[in-house]
C-alpha positions as CSV (number, residue, x, y, z in Angstrom):
1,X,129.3,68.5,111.4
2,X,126.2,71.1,110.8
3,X,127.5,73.0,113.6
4,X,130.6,73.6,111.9
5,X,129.2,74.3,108.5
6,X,127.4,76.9,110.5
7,X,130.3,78.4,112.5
8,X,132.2,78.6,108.9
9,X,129.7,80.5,106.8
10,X,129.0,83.0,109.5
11,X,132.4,83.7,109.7
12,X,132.8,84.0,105.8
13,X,129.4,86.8,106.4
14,X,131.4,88.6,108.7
15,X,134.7,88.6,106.8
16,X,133.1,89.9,104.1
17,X,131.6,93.1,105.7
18,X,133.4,96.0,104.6
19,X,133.0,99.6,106.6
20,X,129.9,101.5,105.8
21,X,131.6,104.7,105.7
22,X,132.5,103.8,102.4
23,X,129.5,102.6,101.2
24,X,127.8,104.1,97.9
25,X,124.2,103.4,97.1
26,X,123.5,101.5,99.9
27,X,121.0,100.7,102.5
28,X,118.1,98.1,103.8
29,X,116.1,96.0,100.8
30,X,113.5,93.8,101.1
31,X,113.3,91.0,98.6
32,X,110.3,89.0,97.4
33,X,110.5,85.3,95.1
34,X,108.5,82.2,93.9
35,X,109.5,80.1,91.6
36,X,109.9,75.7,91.4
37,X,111.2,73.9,93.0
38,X,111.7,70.0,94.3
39,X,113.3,67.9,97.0
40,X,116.6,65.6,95.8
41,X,115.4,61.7,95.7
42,X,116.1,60.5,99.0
43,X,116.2,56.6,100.9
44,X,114.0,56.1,103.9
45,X,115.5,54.0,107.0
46,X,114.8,52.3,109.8
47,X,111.0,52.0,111.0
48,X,110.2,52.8,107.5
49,X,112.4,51.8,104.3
50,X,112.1,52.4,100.7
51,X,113.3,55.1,98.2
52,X,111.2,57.9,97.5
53,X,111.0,60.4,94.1
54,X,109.9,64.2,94.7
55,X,107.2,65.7,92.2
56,X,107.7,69.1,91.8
57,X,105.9,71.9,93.4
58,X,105.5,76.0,94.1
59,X,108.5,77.1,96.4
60,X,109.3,80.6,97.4
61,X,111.8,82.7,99.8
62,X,111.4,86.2,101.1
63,X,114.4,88.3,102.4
64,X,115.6,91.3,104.2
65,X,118.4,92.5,103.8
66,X,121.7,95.2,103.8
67,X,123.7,96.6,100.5
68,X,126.9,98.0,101.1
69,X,127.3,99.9,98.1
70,X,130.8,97.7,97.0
71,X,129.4,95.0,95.7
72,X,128.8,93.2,98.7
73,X,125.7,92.3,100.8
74,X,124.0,90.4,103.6
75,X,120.8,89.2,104.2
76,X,118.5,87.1,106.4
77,X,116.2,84.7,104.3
78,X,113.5,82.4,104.9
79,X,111.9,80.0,102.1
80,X,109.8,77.0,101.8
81,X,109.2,74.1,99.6
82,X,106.3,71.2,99.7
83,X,106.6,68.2,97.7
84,X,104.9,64.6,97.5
85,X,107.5,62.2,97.3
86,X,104.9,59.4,96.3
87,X,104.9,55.4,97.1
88,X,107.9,54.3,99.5
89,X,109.9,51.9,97.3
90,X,106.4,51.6,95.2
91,X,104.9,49.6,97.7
92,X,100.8,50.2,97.4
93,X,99.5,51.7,100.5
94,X,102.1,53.9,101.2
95,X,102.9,57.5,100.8
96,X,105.7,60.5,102.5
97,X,105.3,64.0,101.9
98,X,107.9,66.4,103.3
99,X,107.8,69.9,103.8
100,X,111.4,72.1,103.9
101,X,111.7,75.4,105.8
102,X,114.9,77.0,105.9
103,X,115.8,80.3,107.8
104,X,119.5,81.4,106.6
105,X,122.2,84.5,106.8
106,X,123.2,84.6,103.1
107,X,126.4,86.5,102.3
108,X,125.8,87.8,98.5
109,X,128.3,89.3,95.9
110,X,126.9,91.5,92.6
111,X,129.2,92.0,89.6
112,X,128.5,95.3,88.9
113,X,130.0,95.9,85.8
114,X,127.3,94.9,83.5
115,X,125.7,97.7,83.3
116,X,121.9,96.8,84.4
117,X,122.4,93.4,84.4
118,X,124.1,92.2,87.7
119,X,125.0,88.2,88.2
120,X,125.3,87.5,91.4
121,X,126.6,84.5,93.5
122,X,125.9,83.4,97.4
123,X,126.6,81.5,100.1
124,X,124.3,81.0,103.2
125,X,124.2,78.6,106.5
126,X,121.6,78.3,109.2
127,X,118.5,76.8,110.3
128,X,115.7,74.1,108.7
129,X,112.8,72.5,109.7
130,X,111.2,69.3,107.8
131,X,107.8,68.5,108.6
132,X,107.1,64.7,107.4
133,X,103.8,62.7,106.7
134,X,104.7,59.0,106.0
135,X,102.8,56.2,105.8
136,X,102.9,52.4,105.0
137,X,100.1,49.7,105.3
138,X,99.4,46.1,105.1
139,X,96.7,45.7,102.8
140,X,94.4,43.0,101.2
141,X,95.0,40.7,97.8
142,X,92.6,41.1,94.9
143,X,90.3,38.6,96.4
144,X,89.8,40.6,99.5
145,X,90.6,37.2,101.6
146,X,94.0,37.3,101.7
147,X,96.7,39.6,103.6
148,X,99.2,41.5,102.5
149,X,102.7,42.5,104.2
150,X,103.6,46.0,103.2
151,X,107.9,45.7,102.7
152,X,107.8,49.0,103.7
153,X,106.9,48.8,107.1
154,X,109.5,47.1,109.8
155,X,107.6,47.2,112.8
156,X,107.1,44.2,114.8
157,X,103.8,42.2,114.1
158,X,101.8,38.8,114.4
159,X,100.5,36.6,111.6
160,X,96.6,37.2,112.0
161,X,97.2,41.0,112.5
162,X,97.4,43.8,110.1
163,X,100.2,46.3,110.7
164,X,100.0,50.2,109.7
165,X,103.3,52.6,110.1
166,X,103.1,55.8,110.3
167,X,105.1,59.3,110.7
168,X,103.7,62.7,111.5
169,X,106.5,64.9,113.1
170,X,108.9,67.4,112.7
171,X,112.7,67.5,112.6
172,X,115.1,70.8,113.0
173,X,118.8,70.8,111.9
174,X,121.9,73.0,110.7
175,X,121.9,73.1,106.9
176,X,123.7,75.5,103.9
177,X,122.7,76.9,100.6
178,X,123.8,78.1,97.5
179,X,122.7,81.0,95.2
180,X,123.6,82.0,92.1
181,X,121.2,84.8,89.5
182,X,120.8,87.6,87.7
183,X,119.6,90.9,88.9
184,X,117.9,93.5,86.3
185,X,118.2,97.4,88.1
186,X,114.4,98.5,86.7
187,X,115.1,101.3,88.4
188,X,117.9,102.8,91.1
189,X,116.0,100.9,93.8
190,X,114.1,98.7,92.3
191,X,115.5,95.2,90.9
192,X,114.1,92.4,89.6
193,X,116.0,89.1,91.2
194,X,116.1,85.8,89.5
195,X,118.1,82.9,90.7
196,X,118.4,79.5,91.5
197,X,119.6,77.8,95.0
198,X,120.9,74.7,96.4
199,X,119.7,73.9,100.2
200,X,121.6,70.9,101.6
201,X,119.5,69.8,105.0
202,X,121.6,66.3,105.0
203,X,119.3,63.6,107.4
204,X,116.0,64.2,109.1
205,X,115.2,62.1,111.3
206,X,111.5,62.2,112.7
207,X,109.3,59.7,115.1
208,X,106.2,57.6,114.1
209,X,104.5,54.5,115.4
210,X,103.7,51.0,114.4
211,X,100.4,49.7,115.4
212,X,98.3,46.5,114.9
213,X,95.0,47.0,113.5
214,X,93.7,43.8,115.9
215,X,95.3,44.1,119.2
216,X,95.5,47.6,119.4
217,X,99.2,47.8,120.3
218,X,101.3,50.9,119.1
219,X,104.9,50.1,119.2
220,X,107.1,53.6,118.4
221,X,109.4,53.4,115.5
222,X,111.9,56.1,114.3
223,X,112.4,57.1,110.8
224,X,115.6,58.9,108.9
225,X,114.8,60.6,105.8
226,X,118.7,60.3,103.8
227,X,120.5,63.3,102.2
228,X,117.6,65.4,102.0
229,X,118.1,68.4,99.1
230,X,115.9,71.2,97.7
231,X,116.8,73.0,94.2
232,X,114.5,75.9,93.2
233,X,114.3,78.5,90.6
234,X,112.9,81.6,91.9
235,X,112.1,84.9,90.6
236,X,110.7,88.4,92.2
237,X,111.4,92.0,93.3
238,X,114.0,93.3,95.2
239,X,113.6,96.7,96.7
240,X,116.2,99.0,98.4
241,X,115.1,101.6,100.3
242,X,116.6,105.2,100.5
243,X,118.0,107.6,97.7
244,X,120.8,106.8,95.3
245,X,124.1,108.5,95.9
246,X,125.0,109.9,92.6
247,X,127.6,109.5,90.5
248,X,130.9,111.6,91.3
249,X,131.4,114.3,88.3
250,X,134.0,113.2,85.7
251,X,137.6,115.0,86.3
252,X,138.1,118.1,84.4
253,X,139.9,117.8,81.0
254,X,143.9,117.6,81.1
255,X,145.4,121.1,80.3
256,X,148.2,120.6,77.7
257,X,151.6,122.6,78.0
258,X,151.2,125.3,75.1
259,X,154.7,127.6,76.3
260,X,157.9,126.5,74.2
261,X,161.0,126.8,75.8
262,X,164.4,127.9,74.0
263,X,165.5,124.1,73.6
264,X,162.0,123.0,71.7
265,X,160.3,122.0,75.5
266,X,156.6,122.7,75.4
267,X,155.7,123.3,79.3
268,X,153.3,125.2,81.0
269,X,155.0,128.6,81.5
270,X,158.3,130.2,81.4
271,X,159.4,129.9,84.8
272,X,159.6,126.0,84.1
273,X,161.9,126.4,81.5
274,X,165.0,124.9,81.7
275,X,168.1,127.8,82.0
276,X,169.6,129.0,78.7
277,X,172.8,128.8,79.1
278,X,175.0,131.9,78.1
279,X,178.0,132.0,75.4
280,X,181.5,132.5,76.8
281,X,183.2,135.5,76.8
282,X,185.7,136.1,73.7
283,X,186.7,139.8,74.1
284,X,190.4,139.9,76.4
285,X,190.4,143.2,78.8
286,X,193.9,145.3,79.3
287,X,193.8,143.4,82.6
288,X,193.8,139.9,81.2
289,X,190.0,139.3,81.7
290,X,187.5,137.8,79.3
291,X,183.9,139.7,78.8
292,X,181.2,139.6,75.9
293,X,181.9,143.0,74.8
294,X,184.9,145.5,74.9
295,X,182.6,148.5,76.5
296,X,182.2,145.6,79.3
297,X,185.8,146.1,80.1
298,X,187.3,147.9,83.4
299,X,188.8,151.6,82.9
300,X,192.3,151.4,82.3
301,X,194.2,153.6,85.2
302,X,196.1,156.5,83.4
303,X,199.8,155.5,84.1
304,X,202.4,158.8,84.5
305,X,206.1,158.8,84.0
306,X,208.4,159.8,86.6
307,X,211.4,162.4,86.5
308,X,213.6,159.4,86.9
309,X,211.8,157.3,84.1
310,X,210.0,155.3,86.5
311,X,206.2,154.3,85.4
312,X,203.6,155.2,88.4
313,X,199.5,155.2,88.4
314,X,200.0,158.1,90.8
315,X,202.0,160.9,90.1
316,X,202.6,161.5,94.1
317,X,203.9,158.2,94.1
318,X,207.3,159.8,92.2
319,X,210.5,159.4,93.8
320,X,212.2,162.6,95.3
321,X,214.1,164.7,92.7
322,X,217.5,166.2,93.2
323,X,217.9,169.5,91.9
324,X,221.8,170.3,92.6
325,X,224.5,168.4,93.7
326,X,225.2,170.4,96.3
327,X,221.4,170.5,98.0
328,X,219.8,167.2,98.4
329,X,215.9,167.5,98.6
330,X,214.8,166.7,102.2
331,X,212.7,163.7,100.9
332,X,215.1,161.8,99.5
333,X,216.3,160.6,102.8
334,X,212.9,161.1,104.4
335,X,211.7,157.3,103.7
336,X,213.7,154.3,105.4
337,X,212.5,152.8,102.3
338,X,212.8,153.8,98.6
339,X,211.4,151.6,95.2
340,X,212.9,151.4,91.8
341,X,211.4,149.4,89.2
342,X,213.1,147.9,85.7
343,X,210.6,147.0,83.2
344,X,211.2,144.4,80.5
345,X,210.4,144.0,76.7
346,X,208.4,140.2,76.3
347,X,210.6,137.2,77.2
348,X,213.8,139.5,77.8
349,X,216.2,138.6,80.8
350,X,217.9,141.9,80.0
351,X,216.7,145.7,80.2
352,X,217.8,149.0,78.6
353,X,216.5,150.8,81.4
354,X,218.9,149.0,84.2
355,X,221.7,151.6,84.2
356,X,219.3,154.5,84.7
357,X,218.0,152.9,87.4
358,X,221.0,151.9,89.2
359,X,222.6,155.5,88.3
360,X,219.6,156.9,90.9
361,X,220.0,154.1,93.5
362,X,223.8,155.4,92.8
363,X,223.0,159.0,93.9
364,X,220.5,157.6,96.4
365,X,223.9,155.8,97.9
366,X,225.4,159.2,97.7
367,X,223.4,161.5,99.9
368,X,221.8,158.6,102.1
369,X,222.8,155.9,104.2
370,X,222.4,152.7,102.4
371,X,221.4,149.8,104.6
372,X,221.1,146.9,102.1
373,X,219.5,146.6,98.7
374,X,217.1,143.2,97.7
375,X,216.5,142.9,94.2
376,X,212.8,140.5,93.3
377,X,212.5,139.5,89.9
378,X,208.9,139.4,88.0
379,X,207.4,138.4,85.0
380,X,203.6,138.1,83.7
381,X,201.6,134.9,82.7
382,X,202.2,134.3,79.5
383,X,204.2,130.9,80.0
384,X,204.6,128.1,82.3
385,X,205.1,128.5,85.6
386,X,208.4,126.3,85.9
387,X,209.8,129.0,82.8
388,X,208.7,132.6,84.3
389,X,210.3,131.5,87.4
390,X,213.8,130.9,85.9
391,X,213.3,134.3,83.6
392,X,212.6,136.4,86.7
393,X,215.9,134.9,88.5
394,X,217.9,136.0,85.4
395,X,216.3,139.7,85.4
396,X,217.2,140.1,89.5
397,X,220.6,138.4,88.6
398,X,221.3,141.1,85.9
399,X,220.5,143.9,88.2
400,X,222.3,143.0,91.0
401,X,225.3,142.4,88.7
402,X,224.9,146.1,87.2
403,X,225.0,147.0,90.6
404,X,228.0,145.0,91.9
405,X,229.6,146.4,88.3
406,X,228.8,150.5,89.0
407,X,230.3,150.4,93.0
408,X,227.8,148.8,95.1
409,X,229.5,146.4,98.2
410,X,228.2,142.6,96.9
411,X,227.4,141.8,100.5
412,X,224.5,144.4,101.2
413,X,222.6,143.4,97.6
414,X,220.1,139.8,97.6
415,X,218.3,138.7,94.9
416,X,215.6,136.3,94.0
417,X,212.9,135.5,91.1
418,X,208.8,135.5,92.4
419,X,208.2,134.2,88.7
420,X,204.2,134.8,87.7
421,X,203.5,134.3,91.5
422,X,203.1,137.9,92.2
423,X,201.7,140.1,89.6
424,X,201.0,144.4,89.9
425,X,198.1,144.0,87.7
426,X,196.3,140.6,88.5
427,X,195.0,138.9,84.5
428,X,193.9,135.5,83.5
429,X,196.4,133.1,82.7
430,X,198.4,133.4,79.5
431,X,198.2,137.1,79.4
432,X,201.0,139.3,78.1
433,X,201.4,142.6,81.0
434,X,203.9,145.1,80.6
435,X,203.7,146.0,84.2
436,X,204.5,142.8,85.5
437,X,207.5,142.5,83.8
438,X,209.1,144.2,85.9
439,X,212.5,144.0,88.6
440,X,211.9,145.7,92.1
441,X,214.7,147.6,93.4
442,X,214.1,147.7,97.0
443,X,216.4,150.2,99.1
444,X,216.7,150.2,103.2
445,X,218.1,153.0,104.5
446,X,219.9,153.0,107.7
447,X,219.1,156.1,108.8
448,X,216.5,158.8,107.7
449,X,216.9,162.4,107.4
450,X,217.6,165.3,105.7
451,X,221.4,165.6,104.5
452,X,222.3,169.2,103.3
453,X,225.7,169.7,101.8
């Protein structure tokens, strides 16, 4: 059993042994106490009975030890106590007197958050030694005539013979402590240690003799000192040698954000201002976009009207002109292909400038070879969709039936409606364009050339 007592509060030493590498003010002590103290009543068995009652005497303890600088540290300690534990039982002629060494591995914990004061608590296993003197004796009545039997000696005897017990001898064992006590820091390595300990050294168990005073005959007897204790109160010095690691310096201040953002956030600067998000644009371009301001707008293209009424952004983009009946200019037939364009008023299916433009696809017809005409309807995006499709089938439908009406064969003229889908000038959605109202004349001719009446 004091093995394992042992085994356990070594291992509870070395579990508690943090890394030095973290250590702050820490390094070797030594440590100096006396104090009081007194051995726990105890029975007496065997060779010798009786109880016995400790009076109380000087103890003290000396230590070296190890600080790890978190609260925790270890030390090896060595104390002693001396006591007379009086009459056995209270038999006259009798005596014990015990002496306690104890040589232990304390593991100690300080509470260091008391400023100067630190409490501390402790555990500790290891060696004792108890050195006994006990004695018993038969001794003489009042009358001097008459013999005695000491009841606290049970060695063997005969009637005329006087008996005498005795122990002188030493016993070693496993036994455990504890500490509990106040520390005062005097100064960083200097503390004065008060505390008071427990030492448990359970049963000592020592040799003696029994001898008759007559014959001369020692007989040996053993003796068991029961449930041996010590409790002491101790004070002294404890000194740590080696400088004191100082204090770290206390953390700068907090800086407080002092920069206020557009929104009412206080930061630290602008750049961690959230985004300020910008207006939408209200001012609607000629093209159909949306800016802040009307100088933000693109430059309108100048737009030039044709001989023939057409409306162009180019004025080399003009068709041909004939100057006589007779004489055709050579670049009227000088293009496979030839454009004419009908523009619309808003939301009209119908145009006043159709018959001027089939009158020139007309004299086109005359002088050239006509191949076949297509006729694509248009309109802008002002509207649905599902609407400006059906309006731009009804403006190719009325062109093609101008055409059909002034001379031109039915079967070389198609016509369809592109709706909003393909715009001249490209706008938002919902924008009125007079240029995309428009019906494209498209002319192939089947042959190309100069013809020169």
């Amino acid at each position: 059993m004091k093995q394992k007592l042992l085994i356990a509060a070594a291992s509870a030493v070395l579990m508690a042994v943090p890394s030095l590498a973290s250590a702050q003010d820490s390094g070797w002590y030594l440590r100096g106490n006396a104090g009081y103290g007194v051995h726990t009543d105890s029975d007496i068995s065997d060779g010798i009975t009786g109880d016995v009652e400790s009076e109380g005497n000087v103890a003290g303890s000396v230590g070296v030890g190890y600080e790890f600088g978190n609260n925790w540290r270890v030390e090896l300690d060595g104390g002693q106590l001396f006591s007379d534990l009086g009459a056995i039982g209270q038999a006259p002629s009798s005596f014990a007197k015990l002496r306690t060494s104890t040589l232990m591995l304390n593991a100690i914990y300080d509470f260091n958050d008391f400023g100067r004061f630190k409490p501390f608590v402790g555990a500790g296993a290891g060696l004792l030694r108890g050195d006994a003197d006990i004695a018993a004796h038969d001794f003489l009545d009042s009358t001097g005539l008459g013999l005695i039997r000491t009841p606290a000696c049970n060695g063997p005897q005969s009637p005329a013979s006087a008996r005498t017990c005795e122990v002188s001898s030493q016993d070693t064992g496993v036994g455990w402590q504890l500490l509990a006590g106040l520390g005062y820091a005097i100064t960083d390595n200097l503390t004065w240690d008060t505390h008071y300990r427990y030492v448990d050294t359970g049963n000592l168990d020592f040799d003696g003799t029994s001898t008759d005073t007559i014959s001369g005959a020692v007989t040996p007897i053993n003796v068991t000192l029961e449930d041996v204790g010590v409790h002491s109160l101790l004070t002294g010095f404890r000194y740590r040698f080696g400088g004191s690691t100082p204090p770290p310096p206390p953390p700068p201040p907090p800086v407080e954000p002092d920069y206020t953002c557009w929104n009412g956030d206080v930061v630290f600067n602008a750049g961690q201002c959230p985004a300020e998000p910008r207006p939408e644009p209200t001012v609607r371009c000629w093209d159909g976009s949306t800016v802040f301001a009307q100088n933000e707008c693109p430059a309108q293209p100048e737009t030039f009207t044709c001989w023939d009424g057409t409306l162009v952004y180019d004025r080399a983009s003009c068709p041909a002109q004939v100057t006589q009946r007779g004489n055709v200019v050579a670049d009227l037939c000088g293009n496979q292909y030839r454009q004419e364009i009908i523009y619309y008023e808003f939301d009209k299916g119908q145009s006043a400038e159709t018959r001027n433009t089939v009158n020139r696809i007309l004299d086109t017809g005359e002088y050239c070879n006509v191949d076949n005409i297509r006729v694509v309807g248009h309109t802008d995006t002002s509207g649905s969709a599902a609407y400006n499709l059906a309006l731009s089938k009804r403006r190719a439908s009325d062109a093609r039936e101008e055409l059909i009406r002034q001379g031109i064969n039915s079967s070389i003229i198609t016509s369809e409606g592109k709706g909003e889908t393909e715009p001249f000038v490209d706008t938002g959605d919902g924008v009125k364009e007079q240029l995309n109202r428009r019906t494209e004349v498209l002319i192939t001719l089947s042959s190309i050339g100069a013809a020169i009446n």
